[in-house]
N, C-alpha and C positions, 0 to 999 in steps of 0.2 A: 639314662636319656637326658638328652638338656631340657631345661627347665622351658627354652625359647630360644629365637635364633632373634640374634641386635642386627640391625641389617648396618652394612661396612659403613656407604657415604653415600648422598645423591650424587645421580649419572656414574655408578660404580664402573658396568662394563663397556668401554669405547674399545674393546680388539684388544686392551693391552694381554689378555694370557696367551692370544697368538702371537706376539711378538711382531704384528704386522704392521710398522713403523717406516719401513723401507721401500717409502713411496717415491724417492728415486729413480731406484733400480726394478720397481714392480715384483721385488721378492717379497715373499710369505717366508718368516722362517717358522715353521708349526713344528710342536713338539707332541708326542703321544700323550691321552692322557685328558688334555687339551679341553674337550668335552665335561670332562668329570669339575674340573674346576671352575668353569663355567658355571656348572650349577651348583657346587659348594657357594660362590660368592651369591650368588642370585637368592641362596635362601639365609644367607645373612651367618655371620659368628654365633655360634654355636654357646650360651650360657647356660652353665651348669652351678650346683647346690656352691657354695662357699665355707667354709668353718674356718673363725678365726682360731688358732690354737696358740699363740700366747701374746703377750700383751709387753712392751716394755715403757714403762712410764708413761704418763697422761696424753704423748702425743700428739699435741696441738695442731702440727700441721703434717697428718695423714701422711708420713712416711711408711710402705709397704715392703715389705718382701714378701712375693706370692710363689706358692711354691703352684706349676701349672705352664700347659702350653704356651706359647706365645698369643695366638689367634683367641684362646680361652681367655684367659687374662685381661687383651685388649676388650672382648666382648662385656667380661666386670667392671674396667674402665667406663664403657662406653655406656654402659647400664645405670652407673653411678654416677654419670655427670661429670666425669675427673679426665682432665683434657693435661698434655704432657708438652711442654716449651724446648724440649730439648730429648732427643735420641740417638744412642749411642749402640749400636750393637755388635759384636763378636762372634757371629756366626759361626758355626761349623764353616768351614772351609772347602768341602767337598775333597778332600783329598785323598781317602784312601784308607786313612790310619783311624788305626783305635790309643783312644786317651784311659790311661791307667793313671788310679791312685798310689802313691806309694805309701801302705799298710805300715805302720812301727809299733815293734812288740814295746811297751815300757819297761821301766825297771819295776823290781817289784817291792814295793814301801815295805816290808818286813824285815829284809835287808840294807835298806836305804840309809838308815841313821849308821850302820857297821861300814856302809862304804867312805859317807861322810867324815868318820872319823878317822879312816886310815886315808881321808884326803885322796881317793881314789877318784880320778877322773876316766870317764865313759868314750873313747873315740868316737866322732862321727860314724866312721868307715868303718867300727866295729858293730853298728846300731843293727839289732838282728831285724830285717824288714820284708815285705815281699809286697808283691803287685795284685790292686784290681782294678778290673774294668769299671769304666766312669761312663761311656757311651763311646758308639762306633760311628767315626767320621766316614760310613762306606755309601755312597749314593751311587745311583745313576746319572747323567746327566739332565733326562727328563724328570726325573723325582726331582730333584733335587731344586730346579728352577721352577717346578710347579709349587713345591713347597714354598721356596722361598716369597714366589709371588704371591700368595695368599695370605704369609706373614707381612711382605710390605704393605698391602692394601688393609690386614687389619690396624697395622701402625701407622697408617693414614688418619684412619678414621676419629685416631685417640689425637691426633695433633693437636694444639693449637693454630691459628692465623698465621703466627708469625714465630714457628717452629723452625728448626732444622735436623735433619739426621744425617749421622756421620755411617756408614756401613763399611767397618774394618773388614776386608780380605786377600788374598792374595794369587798367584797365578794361574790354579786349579780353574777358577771359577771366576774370577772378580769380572773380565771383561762378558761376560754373557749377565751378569747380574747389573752392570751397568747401565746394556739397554732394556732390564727388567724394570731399572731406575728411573728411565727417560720416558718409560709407559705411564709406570704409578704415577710420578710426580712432576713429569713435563720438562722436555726436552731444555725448554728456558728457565727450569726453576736449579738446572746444574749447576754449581757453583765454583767447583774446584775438586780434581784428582789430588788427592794429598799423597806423596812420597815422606814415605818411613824408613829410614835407612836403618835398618837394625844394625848393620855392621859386625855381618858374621865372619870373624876369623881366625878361627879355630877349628881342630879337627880335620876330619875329612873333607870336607867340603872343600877348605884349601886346594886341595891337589884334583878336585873334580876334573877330569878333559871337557870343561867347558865354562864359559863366563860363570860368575861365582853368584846364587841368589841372595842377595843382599838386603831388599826391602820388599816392605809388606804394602799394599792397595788401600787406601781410605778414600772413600767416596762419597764427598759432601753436598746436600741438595738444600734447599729448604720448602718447604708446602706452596708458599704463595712470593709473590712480590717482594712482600715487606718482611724481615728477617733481624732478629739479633744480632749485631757482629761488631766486636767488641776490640778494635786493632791492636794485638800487643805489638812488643818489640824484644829485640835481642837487643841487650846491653853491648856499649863497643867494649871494643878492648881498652887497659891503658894506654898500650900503645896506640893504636889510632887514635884516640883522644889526646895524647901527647903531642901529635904530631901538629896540632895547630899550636904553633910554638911562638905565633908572632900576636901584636897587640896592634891595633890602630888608634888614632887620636881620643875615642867615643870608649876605649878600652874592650872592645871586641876582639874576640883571639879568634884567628884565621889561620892558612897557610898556602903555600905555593907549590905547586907541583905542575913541572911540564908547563910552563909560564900561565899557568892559571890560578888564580886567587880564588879562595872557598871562603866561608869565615862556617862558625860552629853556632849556631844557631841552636835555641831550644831545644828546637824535635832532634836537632842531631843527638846532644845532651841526652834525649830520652832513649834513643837508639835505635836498631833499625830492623823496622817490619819486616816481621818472619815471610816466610814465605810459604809456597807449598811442597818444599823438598825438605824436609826435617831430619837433620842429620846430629842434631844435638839430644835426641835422646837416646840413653845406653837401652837396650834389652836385658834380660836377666840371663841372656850368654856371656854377655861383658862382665856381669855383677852378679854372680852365681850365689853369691854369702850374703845379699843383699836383704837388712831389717825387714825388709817389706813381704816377703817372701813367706807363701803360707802353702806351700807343696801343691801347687792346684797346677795341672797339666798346661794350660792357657791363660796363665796367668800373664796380665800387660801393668809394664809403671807406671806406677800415681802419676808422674811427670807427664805421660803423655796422657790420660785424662782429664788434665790438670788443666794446659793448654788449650782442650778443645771446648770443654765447660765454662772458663774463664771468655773464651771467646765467643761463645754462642748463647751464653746466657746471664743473666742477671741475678744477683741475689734475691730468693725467697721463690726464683723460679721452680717449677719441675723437672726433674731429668731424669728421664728412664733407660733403663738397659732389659731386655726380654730376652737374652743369652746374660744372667750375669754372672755366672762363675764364680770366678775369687773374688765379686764383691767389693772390685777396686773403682766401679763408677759412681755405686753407694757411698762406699767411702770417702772419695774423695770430694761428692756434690756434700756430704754433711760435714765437711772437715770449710768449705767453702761458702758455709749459711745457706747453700742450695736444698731443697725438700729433693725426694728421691724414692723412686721405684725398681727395685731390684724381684726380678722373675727369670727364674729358671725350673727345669721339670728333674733336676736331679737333689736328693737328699742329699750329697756331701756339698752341692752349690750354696744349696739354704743353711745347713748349717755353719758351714766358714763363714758366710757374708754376720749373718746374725753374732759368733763370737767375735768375728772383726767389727762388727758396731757396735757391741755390748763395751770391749774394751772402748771405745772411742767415746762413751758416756752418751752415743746416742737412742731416739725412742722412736720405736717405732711398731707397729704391728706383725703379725708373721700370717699368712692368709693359706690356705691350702685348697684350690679347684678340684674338686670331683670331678673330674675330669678324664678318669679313666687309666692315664697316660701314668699316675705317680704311684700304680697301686703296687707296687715294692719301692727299692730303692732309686732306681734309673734303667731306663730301658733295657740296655743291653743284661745287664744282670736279671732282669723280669725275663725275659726272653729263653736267657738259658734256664732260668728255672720251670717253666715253663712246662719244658720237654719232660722232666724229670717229673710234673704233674700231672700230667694226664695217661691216665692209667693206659698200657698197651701203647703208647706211642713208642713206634720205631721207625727209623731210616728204611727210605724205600727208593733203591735203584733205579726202579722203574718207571719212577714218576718225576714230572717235571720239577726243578727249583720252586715252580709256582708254590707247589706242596709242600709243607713242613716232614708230610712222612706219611702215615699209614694204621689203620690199627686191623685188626683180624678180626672176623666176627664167622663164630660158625654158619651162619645163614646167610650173610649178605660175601662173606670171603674177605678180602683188602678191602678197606674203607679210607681213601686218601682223604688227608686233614689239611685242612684250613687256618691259617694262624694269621691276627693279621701284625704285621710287622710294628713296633711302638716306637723305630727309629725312623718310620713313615706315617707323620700324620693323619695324610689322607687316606689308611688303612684303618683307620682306628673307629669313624663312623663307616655303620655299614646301612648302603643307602642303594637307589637302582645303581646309576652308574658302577657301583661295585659290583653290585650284585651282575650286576650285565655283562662286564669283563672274565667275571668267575665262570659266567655261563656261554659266551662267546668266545672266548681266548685259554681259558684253561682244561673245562670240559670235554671239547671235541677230541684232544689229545691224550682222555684216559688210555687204557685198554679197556678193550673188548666187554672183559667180564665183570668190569667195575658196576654195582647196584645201587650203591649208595654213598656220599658224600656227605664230609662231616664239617660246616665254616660255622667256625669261632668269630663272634664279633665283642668287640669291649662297650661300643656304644649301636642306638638301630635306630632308623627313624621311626617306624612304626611296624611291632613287626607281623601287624597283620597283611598290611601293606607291601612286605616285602614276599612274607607269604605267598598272596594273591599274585603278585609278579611270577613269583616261581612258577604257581601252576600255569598263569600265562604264556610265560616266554622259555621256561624251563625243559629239559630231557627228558618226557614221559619215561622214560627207561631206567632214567637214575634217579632214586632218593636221593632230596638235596635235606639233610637236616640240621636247625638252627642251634648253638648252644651259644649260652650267656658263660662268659671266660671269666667275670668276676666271680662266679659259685667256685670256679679251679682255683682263684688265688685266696679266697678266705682264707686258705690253710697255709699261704706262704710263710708271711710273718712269725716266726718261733719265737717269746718272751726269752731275756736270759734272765739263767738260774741267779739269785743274789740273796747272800743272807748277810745279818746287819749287826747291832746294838746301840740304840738308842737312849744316850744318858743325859739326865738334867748335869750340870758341871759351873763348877766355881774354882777360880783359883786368882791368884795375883795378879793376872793378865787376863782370865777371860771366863764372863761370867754367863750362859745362857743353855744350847742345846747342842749336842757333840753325835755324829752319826759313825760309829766305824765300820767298815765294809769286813767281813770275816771271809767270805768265799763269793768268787762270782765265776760265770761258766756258761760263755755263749757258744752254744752247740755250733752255728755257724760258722764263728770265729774258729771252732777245734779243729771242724771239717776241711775247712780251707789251707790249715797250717801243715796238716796230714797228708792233704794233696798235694803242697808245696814240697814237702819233706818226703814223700812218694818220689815225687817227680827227680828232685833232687839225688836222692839217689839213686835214681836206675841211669841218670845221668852219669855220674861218677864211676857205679859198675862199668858203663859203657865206656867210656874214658879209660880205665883202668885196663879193660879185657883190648882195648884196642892198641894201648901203648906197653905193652907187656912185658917186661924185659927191658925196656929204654929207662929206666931210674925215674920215672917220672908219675909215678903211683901218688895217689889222691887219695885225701880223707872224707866222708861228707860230716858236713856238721850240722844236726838238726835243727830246725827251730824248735824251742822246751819250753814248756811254761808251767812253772811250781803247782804244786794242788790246788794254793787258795785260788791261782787266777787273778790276780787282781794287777797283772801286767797288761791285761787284753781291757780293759777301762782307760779311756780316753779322757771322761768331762762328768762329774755329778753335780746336781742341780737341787733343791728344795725348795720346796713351795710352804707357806704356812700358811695360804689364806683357804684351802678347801680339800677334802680325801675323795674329793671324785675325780679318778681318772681320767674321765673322759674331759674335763673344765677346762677352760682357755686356762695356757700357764704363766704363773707369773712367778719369777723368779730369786727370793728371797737372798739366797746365796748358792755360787759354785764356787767350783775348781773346777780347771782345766790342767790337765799332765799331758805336757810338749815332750817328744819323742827323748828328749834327753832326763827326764825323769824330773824336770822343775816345773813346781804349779805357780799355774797363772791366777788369782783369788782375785775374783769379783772383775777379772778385767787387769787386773794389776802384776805383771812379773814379777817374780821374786826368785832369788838362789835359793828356797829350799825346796828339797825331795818331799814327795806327797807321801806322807804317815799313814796314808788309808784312811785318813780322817776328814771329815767336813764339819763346820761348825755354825751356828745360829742361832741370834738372838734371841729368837721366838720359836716356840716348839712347830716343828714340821709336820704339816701333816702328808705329805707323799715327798716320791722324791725317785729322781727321772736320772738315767745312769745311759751311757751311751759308750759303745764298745769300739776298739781301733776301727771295726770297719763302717763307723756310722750310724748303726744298729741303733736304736734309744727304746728304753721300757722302762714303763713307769711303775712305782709301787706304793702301797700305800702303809704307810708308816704305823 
């Protein structure tokens, strides 16, 4: 349960979640739902417990990555006093699709030093890899804008005076999130539609029968009147700067065109204000091999972060991102002397941004919200796991989508279940409004013989309160019964197997603690590779049985990984300052091993293959290993 609820801003609600702006034309545009948010905002963001879990250098000016909701996060903001100059955010898009990681098996360091010597080079294209789920971009239209609306109004709250936010998206969605914009932040505080021209052209898209989608939606506002804005400029070319070719008496260089004299002036000199069609930065379809490039689904260029940071804020400012993904607005506010807030609810988000500012030499905190939302990896993978948790769930035909499915009881018969969705916020607390729709809109629609009902909630306002509701307003007929979902996922999280040797070491080069990994064995990691190499081949039989006789017969090639296992290791880490697992961690030294088999030591690239070793000047006491697909467990040395 949260701790307390921060209330958003004074005079929060003026009609903006009806969308009823359209005093014109006397239209309402209302969306379902509608009610429920109403009173989410009314009782204020929701703060819940915090733990910091590691610490990178002293930190002077409270750089964060939180791992946690948006709405959550803003509420720890808004709890601590820490107001944000600058937001930037990357939203789901609403579009449809699901965003997958691409998984890569390593080379395995046993063999590593026999490949190096026969000067064996690894092909990209031969890199044994496979796919998972990062979260599902699948909304409604009403979810999705109700959602969204309760994240701009918590990001209201965190502003500064003389703030602005930028809200990247594109044609799914952007124009219905605009007049979400014109509610929150006032129809006068708009500032400018910024045009991205990605400049797709390649592939299919080419040949589409229809105009080609080319750019992406940025939508810049700022809070109040007074605002940061910082004029850049494009540089001319030589050649138009050439082209004032003539000098007059005072030695000013001009030129004539179309019988008109110009002369070149300073600000010309400096060159000439961008505008809001942005056509000079590439996307990473144009620059697919691109250094910057750290496999994250939605990942955007430094370049065009760059631009919008440089232009809306000042140095020693704040600049948040609460979708931050790959870590590229952190990045680039500390590459910029800007301080910065990087919050996302998925573990592969936090851990990329955190080794992308580890390398970058900067310090900053890592926060984790209890918040319900992070209690696996990221939604979409909590979800499926889910299913396979709770004992007796299965698929039930006969019941609406509402229902996750069903379980059998000899006495009460079908028991449909309740799950609440963790790619919908507004599911996650369960409060009247939910409970009222479960009991208005889902119920009347059992069958018949249904006795009793099973809803799962992650968080509850009070659940005597909710209780007392059911018997009020509830189906004398049907048992509505309450379970707490956090007791199902205790048991999510599986440790991996890892065994070690820890030696004191002295030699001509390097004098202090030497860890080497002997076996390591993430049960999850095997599971997944099985189902891949499952899947893979009944592919291939199928393939095979269908083209039969045509010469065109296929191999399947497994995915394999040796005994020790020490392919499925991504990043080891050592701590010397404390053997309590549970301690905020600080970082003494790692490695990280990049999908081609070369570690990255303390931050720093290097062309050698990982030996399965890590070393340290001072004896370790635990020491935190993290698996291709994210996984991280700690041990204590």
């Amino acid at each position: 349960m949260a701790i307390k609820y921060v209330p958003y801003s004074p005079n929060t609600l003026e009609g903006q979640a009806l969308l009823d702006n359209f005093v014109r034309t006397k239209r309402i545009l209302r969306y379902r739902d509608n009610d429920k948010v109403i009173e989410h905002i009314k009782r204020g963001m929701p703060l819940y417990e915090t733990k910091l879990k590691e610490k990178r250098g002293e930190n002077p000016d409270g750089n964060l990555i939180i791992r946690g909701e948006c709405v959550s996060a803003c509420a720890y903001l808004k709890d601590k006093g820490i107001s944000v100059d600058l937001v930037y955010i990357d939203p789901p898009f609403a579009s449809g699709a699901d965003y997958a990681k691409k998984v890569y098996i390593r080379r395995n360091p046993k063999v590593a030093e026999a490949m190096r010597q026969a000067e064996t080079e690894l092909d990209v294209e031969e890199l044994k890899a496979f796919e998972e789920k990062m979260y599902g971009d699948i909304w409604s239209k009403e979810d999705y804008l109700n959602w969204m609306y309760e994240n701009l109004m918590a990001i209201k709250s965190v502003m500064s005076d003389t703030a602005s936010i930028y809200v990247h998206l594109d044609w799914h969605i952007g124009h219905y999130v605009k007049v979400l914009m014109d509610e929150v932040f006032g129809e006068d505080n708009f500032q400018r539609e910024i045009i991205w021209d990605i400049q797709v052209l390649s592939g299919f898209k080419t040949i589409a029968p229809n105009w080609i989608r080319g750019h992406d939606t940025i939508f810049y506002y700022s809070k109040g009147e007074e605002r940061i804005f910082n004029k850049l400029r494009q540089p001319h070319t030589k050649e138009y700067l050439d082209s004032f070719n003539k000098t007059d008496e005072e030695g000013r260089r001009y030129m004539v065109a179309h019988g008109t004299t110009r002369y070149q002036d300073e600000v010309e000199k400096k060159g000439k204000p961008f505008g809001d069609v942005w056509n000079d930065i590439m996307s990473f379809q144009q620059q697919p091999t691109s250094d910057e490039k750290v496999d994250y689904a939605t990942q955007k260029p430094e370049s065009l972060l760059e631009r919008i940071i440089k232009a809306s804020s000042n140095e020693s400012m704040v600049v948040a991102d609460f979708f931050g993904g790959s870590g590229v607005t952190a990045s680039v506010s500390h590459k910029l002397n800007r301080r910065f807030i990087h919050c996302d609810i998925g573990i592969n988000s936090i851990q990329t941004v955190r080794d992308r500012l580890m390398a970058a030499k900067a310090e900053f905190d890592i926060l984790e919200i209890k918040d319900g939302v992070s209690l696996y990896r990221n939604p979409v993978q909590t979800m499926e796991k889910l299913k396979s948790l709770i004992i007796g769930l299965r698929n039930e035909d006969a019941l609406d989508k509402f229902w996750e499915g069903s379980i059998m009881d000899t006495k009460c018969g079908m028991m449909p279940v309740y799950l609440p969705n963790l790619m919908d916020s507004s599911t996650r607390l369960l409060d009247k409004p939910l409970m009222n729709r479960i009991i208005r809109e889902a119920m009347p629609d059992l069958p018949d013989d249904v006795k009793r009902v099973i809803v799962y909630y992650i968080d509850i306002i009070d659940r005597k309160e909710i209780e007392q509701f059911i018997k009020e307003q509830g189906n004398p007929l049907i048992e509505i019964e309450l379970r707490d979902l956090k007791q199902v996922l205790d048991n999510v999280v599986v440790e991996d197997y890892a065994e070690w040797q820890l030696t004191e070491t002295q030699d001509n080069l390097f004098k202090g603690w030497q860890v080497e990994i002997i076996q390591f064995h993430s049960d999850r990691v095997l599971k997944k590779i099985e189902a891949i190499n499952l899947k893979g081949e009944q592919q291939v039989t199928q393939f095979n049985l269908k083209n039969s006789g045509k010469g065109k017969e296929k191999k399947h090639s497994p995915i394999t990984i040796s005994d020790e296992g020490l392919e499925t290791i991504e990043w080891i880490s050592l701590d010397c300052s404390t053997a309590d697992k549970e301690a905020i961690w600080h970082s003494n030294s790692e490695v990280k091993i990049d999908k081609l088999g070369y570690t990255i030591r303390n931050g720093i690239k290097t062309n050698e293959f990982w030996d399965a070793r890590i070393r340290c000047d001072h004896k370790p006491l635990r020491m935190k290993i993290r698996n291709i697909c994210g996984d991280e467990t700690v041990y204590t040395l």
